[in-house]
C-alpha positions as CSV (number, residue, x, y, z in Angstrom):
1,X,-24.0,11.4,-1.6
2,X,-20.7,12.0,-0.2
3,X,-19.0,10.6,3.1
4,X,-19.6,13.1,5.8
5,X,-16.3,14.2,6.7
6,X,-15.9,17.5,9.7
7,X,-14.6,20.8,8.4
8,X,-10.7,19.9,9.4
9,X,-10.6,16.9,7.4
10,X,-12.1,18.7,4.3
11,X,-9.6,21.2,4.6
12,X,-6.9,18.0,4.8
13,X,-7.7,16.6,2.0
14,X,-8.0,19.7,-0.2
15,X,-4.5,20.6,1.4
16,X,-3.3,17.1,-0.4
17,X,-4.9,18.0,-3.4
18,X,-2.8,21.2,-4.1
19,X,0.1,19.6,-2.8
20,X,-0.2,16.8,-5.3
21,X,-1.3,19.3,-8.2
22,X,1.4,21.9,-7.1
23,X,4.6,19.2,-7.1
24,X,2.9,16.8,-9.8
25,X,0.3,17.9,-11.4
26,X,1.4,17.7,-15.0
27,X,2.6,14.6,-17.2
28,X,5.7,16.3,-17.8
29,X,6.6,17.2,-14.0
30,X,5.9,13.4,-13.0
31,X,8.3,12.4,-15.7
32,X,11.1,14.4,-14.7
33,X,10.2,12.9,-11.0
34,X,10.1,9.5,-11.9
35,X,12.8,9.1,-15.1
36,X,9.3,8.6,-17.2
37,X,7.6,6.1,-15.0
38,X,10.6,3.9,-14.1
39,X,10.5,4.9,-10.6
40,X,7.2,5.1,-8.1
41,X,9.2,7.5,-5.7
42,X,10.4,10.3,-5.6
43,X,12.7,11.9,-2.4
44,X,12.1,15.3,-2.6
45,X,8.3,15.1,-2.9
46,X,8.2,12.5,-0.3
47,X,10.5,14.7,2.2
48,X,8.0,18.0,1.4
49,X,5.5,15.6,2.9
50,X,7.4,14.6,5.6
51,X,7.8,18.8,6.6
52,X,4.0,19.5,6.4
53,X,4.0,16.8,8.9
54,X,1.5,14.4,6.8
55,X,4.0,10.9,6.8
56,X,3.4,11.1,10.6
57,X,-0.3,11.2,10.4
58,X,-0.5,7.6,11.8
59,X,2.1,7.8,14.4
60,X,2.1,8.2,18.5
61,X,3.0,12.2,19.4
62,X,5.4,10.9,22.1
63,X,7.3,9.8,18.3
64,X,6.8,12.9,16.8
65,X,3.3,12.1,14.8
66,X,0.0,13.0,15.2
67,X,-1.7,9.9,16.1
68,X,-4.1,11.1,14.1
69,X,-7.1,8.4,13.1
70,X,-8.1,5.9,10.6
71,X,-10.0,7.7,8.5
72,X,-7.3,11.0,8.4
73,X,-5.3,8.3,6.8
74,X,-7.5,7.3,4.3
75,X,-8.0,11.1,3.1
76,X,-4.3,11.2,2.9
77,X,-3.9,8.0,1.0
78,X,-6.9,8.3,-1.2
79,X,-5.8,12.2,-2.0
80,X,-2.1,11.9,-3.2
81,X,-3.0,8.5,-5.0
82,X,-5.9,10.4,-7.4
83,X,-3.3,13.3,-7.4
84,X,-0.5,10.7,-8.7
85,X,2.0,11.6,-6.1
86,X,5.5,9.6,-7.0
87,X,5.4,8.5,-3.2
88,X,5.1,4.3,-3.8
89,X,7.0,4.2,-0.4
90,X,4.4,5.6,1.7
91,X,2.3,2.4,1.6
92,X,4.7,0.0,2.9
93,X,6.0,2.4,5.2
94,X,2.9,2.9,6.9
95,X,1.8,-0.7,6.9
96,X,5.5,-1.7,8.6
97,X,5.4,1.5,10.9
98,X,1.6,0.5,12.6
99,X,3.9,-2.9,13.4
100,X,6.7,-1.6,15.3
101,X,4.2,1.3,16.9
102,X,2.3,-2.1,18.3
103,X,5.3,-4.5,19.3
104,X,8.6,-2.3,19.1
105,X,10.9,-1.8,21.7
106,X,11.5,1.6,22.8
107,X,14.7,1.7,21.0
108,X,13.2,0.4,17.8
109,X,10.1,2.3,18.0
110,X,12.5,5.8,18.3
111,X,14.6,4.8,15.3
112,X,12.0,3.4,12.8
113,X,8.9,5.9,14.0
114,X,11.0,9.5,14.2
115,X,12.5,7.7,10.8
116,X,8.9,7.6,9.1
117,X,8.0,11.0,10.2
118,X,11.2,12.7,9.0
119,X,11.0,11.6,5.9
120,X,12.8,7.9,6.0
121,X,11.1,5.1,3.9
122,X,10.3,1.6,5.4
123,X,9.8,-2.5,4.2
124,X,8.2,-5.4,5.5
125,X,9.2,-9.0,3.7
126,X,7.2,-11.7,3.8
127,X,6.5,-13.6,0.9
128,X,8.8,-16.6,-0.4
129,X,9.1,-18.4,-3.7
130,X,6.8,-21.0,-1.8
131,X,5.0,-19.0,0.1
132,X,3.2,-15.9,-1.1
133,X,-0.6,-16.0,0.0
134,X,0.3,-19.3,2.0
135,X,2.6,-17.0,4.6
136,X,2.5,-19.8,7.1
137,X,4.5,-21.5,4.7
138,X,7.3,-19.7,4.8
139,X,11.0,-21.3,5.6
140,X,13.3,-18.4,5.8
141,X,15.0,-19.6,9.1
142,X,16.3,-17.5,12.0
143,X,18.6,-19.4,14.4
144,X,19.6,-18.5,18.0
145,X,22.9,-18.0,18.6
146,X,24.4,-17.9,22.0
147,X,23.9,-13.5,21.4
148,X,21.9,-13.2,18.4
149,X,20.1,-14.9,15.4
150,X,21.5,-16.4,12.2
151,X,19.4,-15.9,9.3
152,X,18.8,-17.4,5.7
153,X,17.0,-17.6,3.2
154,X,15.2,-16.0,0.4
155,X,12.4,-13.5,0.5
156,X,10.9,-11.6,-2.8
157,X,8.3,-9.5,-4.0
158,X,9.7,-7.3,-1.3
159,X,8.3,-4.0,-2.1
160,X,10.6,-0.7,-1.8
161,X,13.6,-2.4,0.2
162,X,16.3,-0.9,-2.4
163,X,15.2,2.6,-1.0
164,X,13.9,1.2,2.8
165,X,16.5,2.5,5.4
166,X,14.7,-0.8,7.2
167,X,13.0,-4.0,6.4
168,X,10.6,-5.9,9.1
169,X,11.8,-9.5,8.4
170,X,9.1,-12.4,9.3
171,X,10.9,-15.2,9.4
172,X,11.1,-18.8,10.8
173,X,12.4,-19.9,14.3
174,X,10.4,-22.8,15.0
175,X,8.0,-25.2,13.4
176,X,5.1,-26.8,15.7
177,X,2.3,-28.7,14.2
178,X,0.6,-25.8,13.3
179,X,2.5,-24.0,10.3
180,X,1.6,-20.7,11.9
181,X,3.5,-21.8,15.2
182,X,7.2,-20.6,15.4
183,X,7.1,-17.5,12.9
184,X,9.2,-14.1,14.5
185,X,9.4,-10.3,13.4
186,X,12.7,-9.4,13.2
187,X,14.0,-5.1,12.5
188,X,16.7,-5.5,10.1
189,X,18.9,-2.3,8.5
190,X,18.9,-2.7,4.6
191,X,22.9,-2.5,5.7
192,X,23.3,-5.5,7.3
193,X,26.1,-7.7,6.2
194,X,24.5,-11.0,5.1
195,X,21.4,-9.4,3.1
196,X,21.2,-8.6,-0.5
197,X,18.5,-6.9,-2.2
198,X,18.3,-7.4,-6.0
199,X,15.9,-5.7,-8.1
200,X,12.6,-7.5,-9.8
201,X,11.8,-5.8,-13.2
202,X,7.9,-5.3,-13.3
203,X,5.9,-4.5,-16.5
204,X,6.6,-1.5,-17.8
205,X,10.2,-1.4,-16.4
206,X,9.1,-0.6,-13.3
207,X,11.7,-0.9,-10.4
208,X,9.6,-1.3,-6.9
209,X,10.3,-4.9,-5.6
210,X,13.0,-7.1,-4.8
211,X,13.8,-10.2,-4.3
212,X,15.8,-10.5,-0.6
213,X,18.6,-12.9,0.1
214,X,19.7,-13.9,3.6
215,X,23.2,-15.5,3.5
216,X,24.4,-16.2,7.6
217,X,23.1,-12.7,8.0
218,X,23.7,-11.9,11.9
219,X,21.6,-9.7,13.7
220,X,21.7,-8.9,17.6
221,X,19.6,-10.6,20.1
222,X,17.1,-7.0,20.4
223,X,16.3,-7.2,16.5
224,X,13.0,-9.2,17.5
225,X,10.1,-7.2,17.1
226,X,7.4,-8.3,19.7
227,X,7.3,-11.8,20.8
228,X,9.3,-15.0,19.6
229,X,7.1,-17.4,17.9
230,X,4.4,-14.7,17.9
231,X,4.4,-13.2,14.7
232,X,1.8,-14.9,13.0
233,X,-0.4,-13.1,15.9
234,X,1.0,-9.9,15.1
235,X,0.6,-9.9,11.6
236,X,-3.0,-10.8,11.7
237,X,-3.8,-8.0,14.1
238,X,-2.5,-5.4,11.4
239,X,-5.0,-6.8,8.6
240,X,-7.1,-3.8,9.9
241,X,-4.7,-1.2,9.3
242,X,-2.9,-3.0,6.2
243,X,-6.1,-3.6,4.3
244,X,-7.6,0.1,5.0
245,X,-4.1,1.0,3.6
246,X,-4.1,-0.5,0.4
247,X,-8.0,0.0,0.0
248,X,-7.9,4.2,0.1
249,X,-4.7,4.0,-2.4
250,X,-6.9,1.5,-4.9
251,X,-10.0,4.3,-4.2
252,X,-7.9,7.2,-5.4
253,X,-6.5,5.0,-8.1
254,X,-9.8,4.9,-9.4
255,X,-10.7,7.9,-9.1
256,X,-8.1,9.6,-11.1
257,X,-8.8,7.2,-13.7
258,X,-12.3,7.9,-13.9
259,X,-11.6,11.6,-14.0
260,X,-9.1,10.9,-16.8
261,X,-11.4,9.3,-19.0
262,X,-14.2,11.3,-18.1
263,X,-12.3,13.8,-19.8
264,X,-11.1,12.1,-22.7
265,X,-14.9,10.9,-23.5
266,X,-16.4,14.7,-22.8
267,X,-13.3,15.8,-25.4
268,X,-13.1,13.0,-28.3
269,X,-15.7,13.5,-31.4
270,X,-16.4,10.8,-33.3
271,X,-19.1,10.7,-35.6
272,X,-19.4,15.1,-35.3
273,X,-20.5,14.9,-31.7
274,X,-18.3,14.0,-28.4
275,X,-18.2,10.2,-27.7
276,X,-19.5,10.4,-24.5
277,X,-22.7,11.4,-25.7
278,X,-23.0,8.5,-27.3
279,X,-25.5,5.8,-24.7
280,X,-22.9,2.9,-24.8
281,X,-20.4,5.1,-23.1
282,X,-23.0,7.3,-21.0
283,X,-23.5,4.3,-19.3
284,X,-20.7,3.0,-19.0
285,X,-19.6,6.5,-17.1
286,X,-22.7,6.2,-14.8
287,X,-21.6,2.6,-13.9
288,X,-18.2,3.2,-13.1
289,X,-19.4,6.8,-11.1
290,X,-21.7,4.7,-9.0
291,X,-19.2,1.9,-8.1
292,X,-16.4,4.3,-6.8
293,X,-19.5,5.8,-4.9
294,X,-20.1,2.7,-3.1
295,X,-16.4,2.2,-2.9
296,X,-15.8,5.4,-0.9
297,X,-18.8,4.7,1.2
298,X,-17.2,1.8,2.2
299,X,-14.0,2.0,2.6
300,X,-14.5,5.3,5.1
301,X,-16.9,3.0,6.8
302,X,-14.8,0.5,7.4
303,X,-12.1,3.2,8.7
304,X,-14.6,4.4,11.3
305,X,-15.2,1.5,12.7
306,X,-11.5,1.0,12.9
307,X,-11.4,3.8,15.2
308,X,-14.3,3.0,17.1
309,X,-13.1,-0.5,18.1
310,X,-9.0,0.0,17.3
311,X,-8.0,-3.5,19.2
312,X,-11.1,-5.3,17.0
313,X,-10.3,-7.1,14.3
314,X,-12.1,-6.8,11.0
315,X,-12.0,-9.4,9.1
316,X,-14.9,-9.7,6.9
317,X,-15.3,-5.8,6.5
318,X,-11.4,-4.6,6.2
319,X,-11.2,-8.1,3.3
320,X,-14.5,-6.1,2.2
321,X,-13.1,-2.8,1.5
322,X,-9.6,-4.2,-0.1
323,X,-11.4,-6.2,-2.0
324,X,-14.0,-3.9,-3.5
325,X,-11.5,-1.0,-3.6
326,X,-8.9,-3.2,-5.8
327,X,-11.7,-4.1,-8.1
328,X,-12.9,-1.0,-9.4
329,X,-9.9,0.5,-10.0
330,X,-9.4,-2.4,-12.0
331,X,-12.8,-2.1,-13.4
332,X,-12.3,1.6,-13.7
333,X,-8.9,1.5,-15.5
334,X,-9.8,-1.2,-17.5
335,X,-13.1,0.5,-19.2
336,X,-11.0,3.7,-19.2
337,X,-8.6,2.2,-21.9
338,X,-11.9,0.6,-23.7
339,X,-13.2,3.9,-23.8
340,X,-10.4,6.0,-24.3
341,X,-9.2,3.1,-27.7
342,X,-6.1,3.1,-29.0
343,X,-5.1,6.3,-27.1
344,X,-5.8,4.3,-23.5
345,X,-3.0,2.1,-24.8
346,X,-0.5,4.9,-25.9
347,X,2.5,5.4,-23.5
348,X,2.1,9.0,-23.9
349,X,-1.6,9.0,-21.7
350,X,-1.5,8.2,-18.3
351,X,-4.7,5.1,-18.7
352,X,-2.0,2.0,-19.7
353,X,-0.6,3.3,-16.3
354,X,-3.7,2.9,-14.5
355,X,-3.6,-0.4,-16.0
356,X,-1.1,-1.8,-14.5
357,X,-1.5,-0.5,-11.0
358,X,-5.1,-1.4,-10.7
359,X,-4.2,-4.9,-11.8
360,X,-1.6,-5.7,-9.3
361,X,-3.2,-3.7,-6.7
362,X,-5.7,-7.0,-6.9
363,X,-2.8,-9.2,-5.9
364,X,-0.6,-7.5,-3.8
365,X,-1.5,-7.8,-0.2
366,X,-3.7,-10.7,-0.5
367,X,-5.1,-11.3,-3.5
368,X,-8.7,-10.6,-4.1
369,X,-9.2,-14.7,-4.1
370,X,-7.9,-14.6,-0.7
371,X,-10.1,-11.6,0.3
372,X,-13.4,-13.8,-1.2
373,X,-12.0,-16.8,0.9
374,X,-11.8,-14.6,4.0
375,X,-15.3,-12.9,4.0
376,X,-16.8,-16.3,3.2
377,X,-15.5,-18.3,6.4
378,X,-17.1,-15.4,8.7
379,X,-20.1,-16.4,7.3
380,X,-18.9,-19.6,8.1
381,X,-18.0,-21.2,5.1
């Protein structure tokens, strides 16, 4: 079985697949690109990208992109994740950029959309101390002034803001009856007097997000992004795009961690004969083959129907894919470091990273409790 992609986009993705073994395709190069894992981005790869014209995949031509479909994306996303790419900005920068391609203004459409194609990284900022999967619960206020907004507040988990040149704020300027009522996008330049962006240390030592704070931080009347009070709106018709997002990055995730301990298993003797010869693992390889199979099938699935009915929301089926992809790369990396013993757990393999990747990549971007909730009240639950 394999998803039955035309002859261009099997030439794409084997494209990305050089590209990713050519610029990091050894332990040692991705340590000199990411000062040994402390970083999940690195400029001058991302940039290369940018010049072969692949970070404007998803946006309008009249922007400099290609406007290229769902399902281009995915082979792009699934590619240089398997391939380990140090490009962690490219998520968040597609998710924000599919928000101002929707509801910018001309203005901020030109500066953020030629900005992603070129090369420049982009944030979105939504969660709260009291409000992470509870968004409607956010407090962060933005005030009217007589020629702009006043904001404050905190935001955090914030991810790649330190290297964003800009982050799409959702913050409060109204409350209604329903806590979804009175919520507003705002474009806000990571130099605006007023903000602060302070690192979060993550397992590992990771530096990716930060925690946000909004002290009488002015910005000018045009900084809203689509409708005041409508954000809530907007944000819910980008679950499509978002959730295909995260789901091809968690696909190739898994991937590259099955092909890592498929590998170490076909390598490692034990008892005079390769370990993976042994039933208890043969299985376990079959298992873990077969769910990224059905992974993949889905996930491309769900991105063609994206592009058959782009202004239909996919609730059940988008949650689907994020929620299945996330998963087995858990699964996957989890059994990986099982397999693989002590060595899965040694900083010098690259399974304890898997680790921690696939587990948060169940919990960023709605958490896979969330995506269970979802799917169950279309089937009205």
């Amino acid at each position: 079985m394999s998803v039955d992609f035309t002859t261009e986009q099997r030439a794409f993705a084997q494209a990305v697949t050089d590209f990713c073994k050519r610029e990091a395709g050894s332990r040692e190069k991705r340590d000199q690109l990411t000062d040994h894992g402390a970083h999940n981005h690195n400029q001058g790869v991302y940039s290369k990208m940018a010049d072969l014209g692949w970070l404007g995949l998803t946006v309008p031509e009249e922007y400099g992109g290609s406007d290229a479909t769902m399902v281009d994306m995915c082979i792009l996303l699934e590619e240089t994740a398997r391939g380990m790419a140090p490009i962690g900005a490219i998520g968040p920068t597609l998710i924000t950029g599919g928000a101002y391609a929707k509801y910018g203004t001309e203005a901020q459409k030109e500066a953020v959309l030629r900005g992603i194609v070129s090369g420049v990284s982009q944030s979105i900022s939504m969660s709260e101390p009291e409000a992470g999967s509870d968004v409607g619960n956010l407090s962060t206020k933005a005030e009217k002034t007589s020629d702009g907004w006043v904001v404050t507040g905190q935001k955090t988990w914030c991810s790649n803001a330190h290297i964003s040149e800009n982050i799409l704020l959702v913050a409060r300027t109204s409350r209604g009856e329903n806590k979804h009522e009175g919520l507003t996008m705002f474009h806000v330049p990571t130099d605006t007097p007023g903000l602060t962006i302070s690192p979060i240390e993550l397992m590992g030592g990771q530096k990716e997000t930060n925690d946000l704070y909004f002290t009488d931080c002015v910005l000018p009347e045009d900084a809203v992004v689509g409708e005041v009070g409508g954000g809530w709106r907007q944000l819910m018709t980008g679950l499509n795009f978002e959730r295909l997002i995260l789901s091809a990055m968690a696909l190739g995730a898994a991937e590259r961690a099955f092909e890592d301990v498929l590998g170490f298993v076909s390598q490692r003797k034990q008892f005079g004969r390769p370990i993976g010869t042994f039933q208890a693992l043969r299985h376990r390889i079959a298992d873990l083959a077969t769910e990224i199979e059905c992974t993949k099938l889905l996930v491309y699935s769900v991105a063609r129907q994206a592009d058959a009915n782009p202004d239909v929301l996919l609730p059940r089926e988008a949650s689907m894919a994020k929620l299945k992809a996330t998963e087995t790369a858990r699964r996957v990396a989890l059994d990986g470091m099982q397999m693989m013993g002590g060595y899965g757990y040694a900083a010098e393999f690259d399974m304890e990273k898997h680790v921690r990747s696939a587990l948060v990549s169940t919990i960023f971007g709605g958490t896979s409790e969330i995506q269970r909730d979802i799917i169950g009240k279309t089937y009205g639950l």
